[in-house]
C-alpha positions in Angstrom: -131.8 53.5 49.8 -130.4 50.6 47.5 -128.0 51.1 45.0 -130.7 50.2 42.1 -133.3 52.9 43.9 -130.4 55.5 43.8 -129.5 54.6 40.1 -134.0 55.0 39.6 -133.9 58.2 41.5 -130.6 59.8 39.8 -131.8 58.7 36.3 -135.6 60.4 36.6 -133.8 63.6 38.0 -131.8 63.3 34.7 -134.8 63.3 32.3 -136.7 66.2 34.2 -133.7 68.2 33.8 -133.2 67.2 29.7 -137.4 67.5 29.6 -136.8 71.1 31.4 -134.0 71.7 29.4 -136.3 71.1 25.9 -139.1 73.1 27.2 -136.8 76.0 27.7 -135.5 74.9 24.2 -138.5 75.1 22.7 -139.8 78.1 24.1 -137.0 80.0 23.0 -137.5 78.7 19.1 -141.7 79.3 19.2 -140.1 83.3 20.5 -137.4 83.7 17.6 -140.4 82.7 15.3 -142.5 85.2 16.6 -140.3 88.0 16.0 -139.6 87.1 13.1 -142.8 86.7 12.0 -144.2 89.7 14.1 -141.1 92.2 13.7 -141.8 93.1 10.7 -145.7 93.1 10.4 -147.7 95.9 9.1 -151.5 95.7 9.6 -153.4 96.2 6.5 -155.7 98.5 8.8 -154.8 102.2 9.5 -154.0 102.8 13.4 -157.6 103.8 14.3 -159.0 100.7 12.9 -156.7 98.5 15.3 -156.4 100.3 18.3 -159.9 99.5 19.4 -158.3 95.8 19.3 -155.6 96.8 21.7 -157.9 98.3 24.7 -160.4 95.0 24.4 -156.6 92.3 24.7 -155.8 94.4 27.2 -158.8 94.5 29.4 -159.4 91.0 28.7 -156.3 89.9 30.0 -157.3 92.3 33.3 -155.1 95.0 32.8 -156.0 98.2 34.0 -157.0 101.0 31.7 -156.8 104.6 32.5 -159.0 107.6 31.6 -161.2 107.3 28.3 -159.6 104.0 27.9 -160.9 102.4 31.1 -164.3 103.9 29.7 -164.3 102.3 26.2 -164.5 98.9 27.8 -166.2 99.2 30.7 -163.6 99.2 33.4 -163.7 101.3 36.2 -162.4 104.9 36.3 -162.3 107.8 38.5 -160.2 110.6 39.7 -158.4 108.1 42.6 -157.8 105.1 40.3 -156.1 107.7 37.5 -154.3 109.6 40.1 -152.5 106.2 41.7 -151.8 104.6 38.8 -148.5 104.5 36.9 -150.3 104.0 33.7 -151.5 106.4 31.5 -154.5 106.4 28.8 -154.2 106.6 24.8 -151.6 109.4 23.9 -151.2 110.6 20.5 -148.6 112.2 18.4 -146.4 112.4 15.2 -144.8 109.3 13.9 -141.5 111.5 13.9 -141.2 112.3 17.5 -141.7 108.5 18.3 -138.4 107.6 18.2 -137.1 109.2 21.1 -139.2 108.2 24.0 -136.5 105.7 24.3 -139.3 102.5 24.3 -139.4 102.6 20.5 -137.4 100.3 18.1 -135.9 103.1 15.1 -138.6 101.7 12.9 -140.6 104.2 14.2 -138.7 107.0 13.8 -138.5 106.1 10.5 -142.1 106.2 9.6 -142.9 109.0 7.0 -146.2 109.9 8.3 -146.7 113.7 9.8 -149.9 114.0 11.0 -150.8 114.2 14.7 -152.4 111.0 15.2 -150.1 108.8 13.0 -148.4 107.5 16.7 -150.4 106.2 19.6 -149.2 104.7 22.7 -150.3 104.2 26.1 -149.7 102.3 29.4 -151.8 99.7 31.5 -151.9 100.2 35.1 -150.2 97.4 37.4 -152.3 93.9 36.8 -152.1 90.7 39.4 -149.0 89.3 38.2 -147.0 92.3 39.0 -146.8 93.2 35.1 -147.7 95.9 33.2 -147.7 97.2 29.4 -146.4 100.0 27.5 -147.9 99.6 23.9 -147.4 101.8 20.6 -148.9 102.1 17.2 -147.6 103.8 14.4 -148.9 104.0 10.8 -147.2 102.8 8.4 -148.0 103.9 4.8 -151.8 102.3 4.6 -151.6 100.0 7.6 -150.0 100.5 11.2 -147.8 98.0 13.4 -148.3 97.9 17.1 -145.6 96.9 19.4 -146.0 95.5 23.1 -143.6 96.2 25.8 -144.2 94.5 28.5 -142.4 95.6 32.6 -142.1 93.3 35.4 -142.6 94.7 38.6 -142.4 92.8 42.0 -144.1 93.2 45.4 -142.5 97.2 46.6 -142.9 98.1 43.1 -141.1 101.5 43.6 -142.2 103.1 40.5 -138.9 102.5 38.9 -137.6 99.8 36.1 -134.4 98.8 34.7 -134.2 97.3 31.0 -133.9 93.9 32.6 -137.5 93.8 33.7 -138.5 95.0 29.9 -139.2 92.9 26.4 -141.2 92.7 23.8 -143.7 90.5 24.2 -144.4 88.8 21.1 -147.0 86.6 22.3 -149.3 89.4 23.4 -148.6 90.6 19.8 -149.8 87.4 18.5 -153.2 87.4 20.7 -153.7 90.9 19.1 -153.0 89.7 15.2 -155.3 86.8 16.5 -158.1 89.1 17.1 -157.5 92.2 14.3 -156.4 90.4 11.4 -157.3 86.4 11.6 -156.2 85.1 8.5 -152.6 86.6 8.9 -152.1 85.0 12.8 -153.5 81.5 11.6 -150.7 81.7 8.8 -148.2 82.8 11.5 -149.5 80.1 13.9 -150.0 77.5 10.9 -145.9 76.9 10.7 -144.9 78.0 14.5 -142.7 75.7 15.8 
């Protein structure tokens, strides 16, 4: 190779490194946006109002439902596909025994609601990219917030995660506002980064 090739070659290795580099940059603003933005966001809708929402993302996107939840939108179920999956369908409970499944921020716990249905939560069976969801609702005064958690699993999934393959995924969260409440995910999306 001549010495003005190598100079060519060394400086386009440079700029996909810096134009990697900005991606990764840029990525990691559009995601502090989002939780900002989507931290703190309470649905003017009561939980039973959005939770319809969730199961129709979540089979769109193709992952599995379990139980009545597979059955609400048309997926699949039976005793096998329950029995092998490491998901579960829609639980319910009390806002105030939220907090200590260990997946929930302490907003929850915080939540004055009592009733038996003021927390739902459920989780998605495995889907093609190795991934699966964890998602709760809580109410919150009139509205609710919903919070994804998303776990990455790899081929020899063992059934077992460690908080490195866990995050909230905000962009999931945003594909929900996009589809439950409209107006608030096009002002979101109006000044995202």
């Amino acid at each position: 190779m001549t010495r003005p090739l190598a100079y060519l070659a060394v400086a386009l290795a440079a700029t996909g490194l810096a134009a990697g580099c900005a991606a990764g940059r840029t990525a990691a603003v559009r995601n502090e946006y989002l939780k900002g933005q989507l931290e703190p966001f309470v649905y003017a809708k009561p939980l039973p109002d959005v939770w319809p929402d969730v199961l129709q993302l979540l089979h769109e996107k193709d992952y599995p439902l379990v139980g009545s939840d597979a059955v609400a939108v048309g997926q699949s179920e039976n005793w096998a596909t329950n029995f092998l999956s490491p998901g579960f369908e829609t639980r319910s409970g009390s806002a105030q025994n939220a907090g200590g499944t260990g997946f929930l921020p302490s907003l929850f716990s915080k939540s004055s609601a009592k009733d038996e249905d003021s927390w739902r939560y459920l989780k998605t069976g495995m889907g093609k990219n190795y991934r699966m969801y964890r998602v709760d609702g809580v109410a919150d005064g009139d509205g609710c917030r919903v919070i994804f958690t998303a776990f990455q699993g790899r081929p020899g999934y063992t059934g077992e995660f460690n908080t490195n393959d866990s995050w909230r995924d905000f962009t999931m969260e945003l594909d929900l506002l996009r589809r439950a409440d409209p107006e608030a995910a096009a002002r979101i999306e109006a000044k995202m980064p």
